[in-house]
N, C-alpha and C positions, 0 to 999 in steps of 0.2 A: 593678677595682683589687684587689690583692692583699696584705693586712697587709705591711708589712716589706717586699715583694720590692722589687728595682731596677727601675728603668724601663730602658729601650730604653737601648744605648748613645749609640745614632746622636743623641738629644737633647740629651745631654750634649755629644757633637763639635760638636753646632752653634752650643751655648752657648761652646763656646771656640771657636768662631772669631769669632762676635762679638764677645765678650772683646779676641779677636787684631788685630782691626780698630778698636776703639775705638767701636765701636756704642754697650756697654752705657751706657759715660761719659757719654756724653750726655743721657742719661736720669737723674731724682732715680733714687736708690736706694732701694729696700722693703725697711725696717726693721719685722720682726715682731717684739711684743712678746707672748710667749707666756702661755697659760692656766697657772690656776691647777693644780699636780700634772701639769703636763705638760713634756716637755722638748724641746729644738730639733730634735730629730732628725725628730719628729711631725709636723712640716712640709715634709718632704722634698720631699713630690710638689707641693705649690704652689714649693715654692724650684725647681723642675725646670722646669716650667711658666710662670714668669715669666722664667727665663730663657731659653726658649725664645723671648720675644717681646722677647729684647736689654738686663732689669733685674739688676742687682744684687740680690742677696735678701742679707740680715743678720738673724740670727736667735740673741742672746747667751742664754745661760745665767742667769735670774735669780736673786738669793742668798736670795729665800724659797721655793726649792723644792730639797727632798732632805734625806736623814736628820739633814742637820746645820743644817739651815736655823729649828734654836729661838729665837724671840724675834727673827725677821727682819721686815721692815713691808717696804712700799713705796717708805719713803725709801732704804732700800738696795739696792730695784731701781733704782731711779730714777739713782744714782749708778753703777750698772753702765750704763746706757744712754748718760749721759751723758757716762762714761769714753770709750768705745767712738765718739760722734759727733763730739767736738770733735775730734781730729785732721782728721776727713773733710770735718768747716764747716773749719778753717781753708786746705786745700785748694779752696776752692770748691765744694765738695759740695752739692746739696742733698738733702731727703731725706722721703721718705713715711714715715710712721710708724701700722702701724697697732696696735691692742690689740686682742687675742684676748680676750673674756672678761674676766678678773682683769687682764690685761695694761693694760685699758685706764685703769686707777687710774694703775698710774707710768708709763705714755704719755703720759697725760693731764701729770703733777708734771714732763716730760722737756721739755716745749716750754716752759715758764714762761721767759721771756728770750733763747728760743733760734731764734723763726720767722725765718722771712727778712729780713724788713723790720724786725724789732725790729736783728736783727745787724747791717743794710745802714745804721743812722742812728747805731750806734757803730761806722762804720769798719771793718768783719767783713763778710768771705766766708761763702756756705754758708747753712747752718739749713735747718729742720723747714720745708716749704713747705705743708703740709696732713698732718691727724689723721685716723684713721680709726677707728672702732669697729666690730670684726665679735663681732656677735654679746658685743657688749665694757659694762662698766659707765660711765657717766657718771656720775658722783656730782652729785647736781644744785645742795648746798647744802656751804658751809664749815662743819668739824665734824662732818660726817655721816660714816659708817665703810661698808666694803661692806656689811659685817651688818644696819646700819641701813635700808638700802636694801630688803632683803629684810622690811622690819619687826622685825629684831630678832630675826629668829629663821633656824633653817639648815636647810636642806633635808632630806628625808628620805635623802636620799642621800648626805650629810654624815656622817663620823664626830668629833663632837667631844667635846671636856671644855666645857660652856659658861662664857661669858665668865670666860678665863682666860689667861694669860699664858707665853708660853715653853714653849706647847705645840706638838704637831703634830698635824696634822688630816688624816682620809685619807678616802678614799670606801668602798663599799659596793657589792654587786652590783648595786644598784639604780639606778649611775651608767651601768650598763651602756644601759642604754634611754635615760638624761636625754642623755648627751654624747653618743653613737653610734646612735640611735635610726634612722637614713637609712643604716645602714651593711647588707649581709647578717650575720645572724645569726652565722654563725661569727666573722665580722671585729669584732663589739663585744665578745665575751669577750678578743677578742686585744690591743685595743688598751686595752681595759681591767686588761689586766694586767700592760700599759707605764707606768701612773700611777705616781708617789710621793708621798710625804708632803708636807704642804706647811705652810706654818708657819702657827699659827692666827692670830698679829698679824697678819700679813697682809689680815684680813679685819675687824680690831676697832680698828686704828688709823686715828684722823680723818683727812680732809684737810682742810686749807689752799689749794690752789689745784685748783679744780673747772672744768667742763665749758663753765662760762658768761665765767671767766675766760680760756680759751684765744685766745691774739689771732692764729690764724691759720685757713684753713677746715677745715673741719671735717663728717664725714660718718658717718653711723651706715648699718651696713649691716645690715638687718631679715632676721635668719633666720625664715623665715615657718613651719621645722615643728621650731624648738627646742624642744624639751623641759626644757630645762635652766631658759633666763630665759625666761618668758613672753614672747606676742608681743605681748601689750597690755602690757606692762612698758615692752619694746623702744619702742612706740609712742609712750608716754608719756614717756619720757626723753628723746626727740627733739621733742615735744609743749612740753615746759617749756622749751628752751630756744631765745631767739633766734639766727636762721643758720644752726642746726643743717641741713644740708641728709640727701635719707637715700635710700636706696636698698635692694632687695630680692634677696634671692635664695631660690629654693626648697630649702630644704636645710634641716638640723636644724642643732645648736650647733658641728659640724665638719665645715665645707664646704671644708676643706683635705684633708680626706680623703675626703668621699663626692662634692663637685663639684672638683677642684684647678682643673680648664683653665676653668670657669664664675669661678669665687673667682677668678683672677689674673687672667682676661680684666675682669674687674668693678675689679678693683683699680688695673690699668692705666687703666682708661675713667677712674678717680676720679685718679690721677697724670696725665693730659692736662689737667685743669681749670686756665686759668690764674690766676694769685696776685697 
C-alpha cells in the first residue's frame, strides 16, 4: 500500500454495482468513528475494502479535530454522530459503529438509547446493533477522563499544555513509531504529516455513560503490536468488563492502513454476529 495513492478502479465499479443492485442495504452499515488528530480521509482504503464485500462505510468529520476545534469534548462529537444516524434509524437502518482509538469515548456516548432493541420497545426503526473498539478506549468507570485512564498523565508523544482548558494538543515525531509503527518507514513520516491538532478537552473531559453501560454487544478488537495503547492495557479493559467479547489482529494502532482487507474482513465477521 501506498500513502495517499488510489486503489484500483475496478474496486470502486464493483462497489457500485452492488450499491446498483441493492446488495449493500441489506447489510448494517459501518459507521467509523475516527482517532484522535486524524481525519476521515485516513480510512479510505478500509472504506474501499468493506465495500468490496457489499457495506456501507460512514465516516463523519468530528468537531474536536482541527485548528478550530478549541474547548471541543466528546459531547460534541457525539452529537455529530448522532445528527448523522438518526435519519438512517428512522429508515430502517441498522448500524455497526466502531471507535478508532479516541473515537471510542463518543462511540461509546452515541449508542446510550440508540441499540436496536432499546429503539424496537419505543416504537423505532433502526439503531446501533453492536460497538466495536479497534484499538479504541473504553472508559471503564463514570467520571473518569481519557487522561485518567492513561494515569493522569500523556504520552511521550503528546504535545501538551497540561491539565488546561481550550487548548490544542498535537503530536511529536515520536507518534511516528506509536500510530504507524507496522507501516514502511517512508509511509510513517507521510502519514504523520496528515495529523492535526486536536482539542485537549477532548481528552480531560469525564464521562457519564461508559463501557459497562452500553446495552448492546460489544467487541474490543486487540491490536497485538500497538505501540500507542499497550496491549496489556487493551487486555485489561476487556478484562473489567462483563460481555465484553474481543478479538485480535496482528497489526500495530492503524490497521486501516497497514491490514485494510484483514481489518474489514474482521469487522464484517464482527457485523454477522446476531443481536
Amino acid at each position: 500500500m501506498c500513502c495517499g495513492l488510489p486503489r484500483p478502479k475496478g474496486k470502486k465499479a464493483v462497489s457500485s454495482v452492488l450499491r446498483l443492485f441493492g446488495m449493500a442495504s441489506s447489510k448494517p452499515i459501518i459507521l467509523m468513528v475516527h482517532g484522535a488528530w486524524h481525519l476521515p480521509f485516513m480510512y479510505d482504503s478500509l472504506k474501499e475494502e468493506l465495500e468490496m464485500l457489499g457495506y456501507e462505510f460512514l465516516c463523519p468529520k468530528l468537531k474536536t479535530v482541527g485548528a478550530d476545534s478549541h474547548g471541543m469534548t466528546w459531547e460534541e462529537d457525539k452529537e455529530v454522530i448522532v445528527d448523522l444516524v438518526k435519519p438512517l434509524f428512522d429508515q430502517g437502518r441498522e448500524i455497526i459503529i466502531v471507535g478508532h482509538s479516541y473515537g471510542g469515548i463518543p462511540g461509546c456516548a452515541a449508542t446510550q438509547g440508540n441499540g436496536v432493541h432499546e429503539r424496537a420497545a419505543a416504537g423505532k426503526k433502526g439503531g446501533f446493533r453492536h460497538i466495536v473498539y479497534l484499538a479504541g478506549f473504553a472508559i471503564p468507570q463514570r467520571g473518569m477522563s481519557l487522561r485518567q485512564t492513561f494515569g493522569g498523565e500523556y504520552a511521550p508523544w503528546h504535545d501538551t499544555v497540561p491539565v488546561s482548558k481550550k487548548h490544542l494538543t498535537t503530536v511529536n515525531e515520536k507518534a511516528k513509531d506509536a500510530l504507524f509503527n507496522d507501516l514502511p518507514e517512508p509511509e510513517r513520516g507521510a502519514w504523520l504529516a496528515k495529523l492535526v491538532p486536536q482539542s485537549q478537552d477532548s481528552f480531560e473531559h469525564p464521562l457519564g455513560f461508559v463501557v459497562a453501560d452500553i446495552n448492546i454487544p460489544k467487541t474490543y478488537v486487540v491490536c497485538e503490536r500497538d505501540q500507542a495503547i499497550p496491549v496489556a492495557l487493551q487486555e485489561k479493559l476487556v478484562e473489567t468488563v462483563p460481555g465484553f467479547r474481543s478479538e485480535r489482529i496482528r497489526a500495530g494502532h492503524s490497521p486501516f492502513l497497514s491490514k485494510p482487507r484483514e481489518c474489514a474482513e474482521l469487522i464484517t465477521k464482527i457485523a454477522a454476529i446476531e443481536v
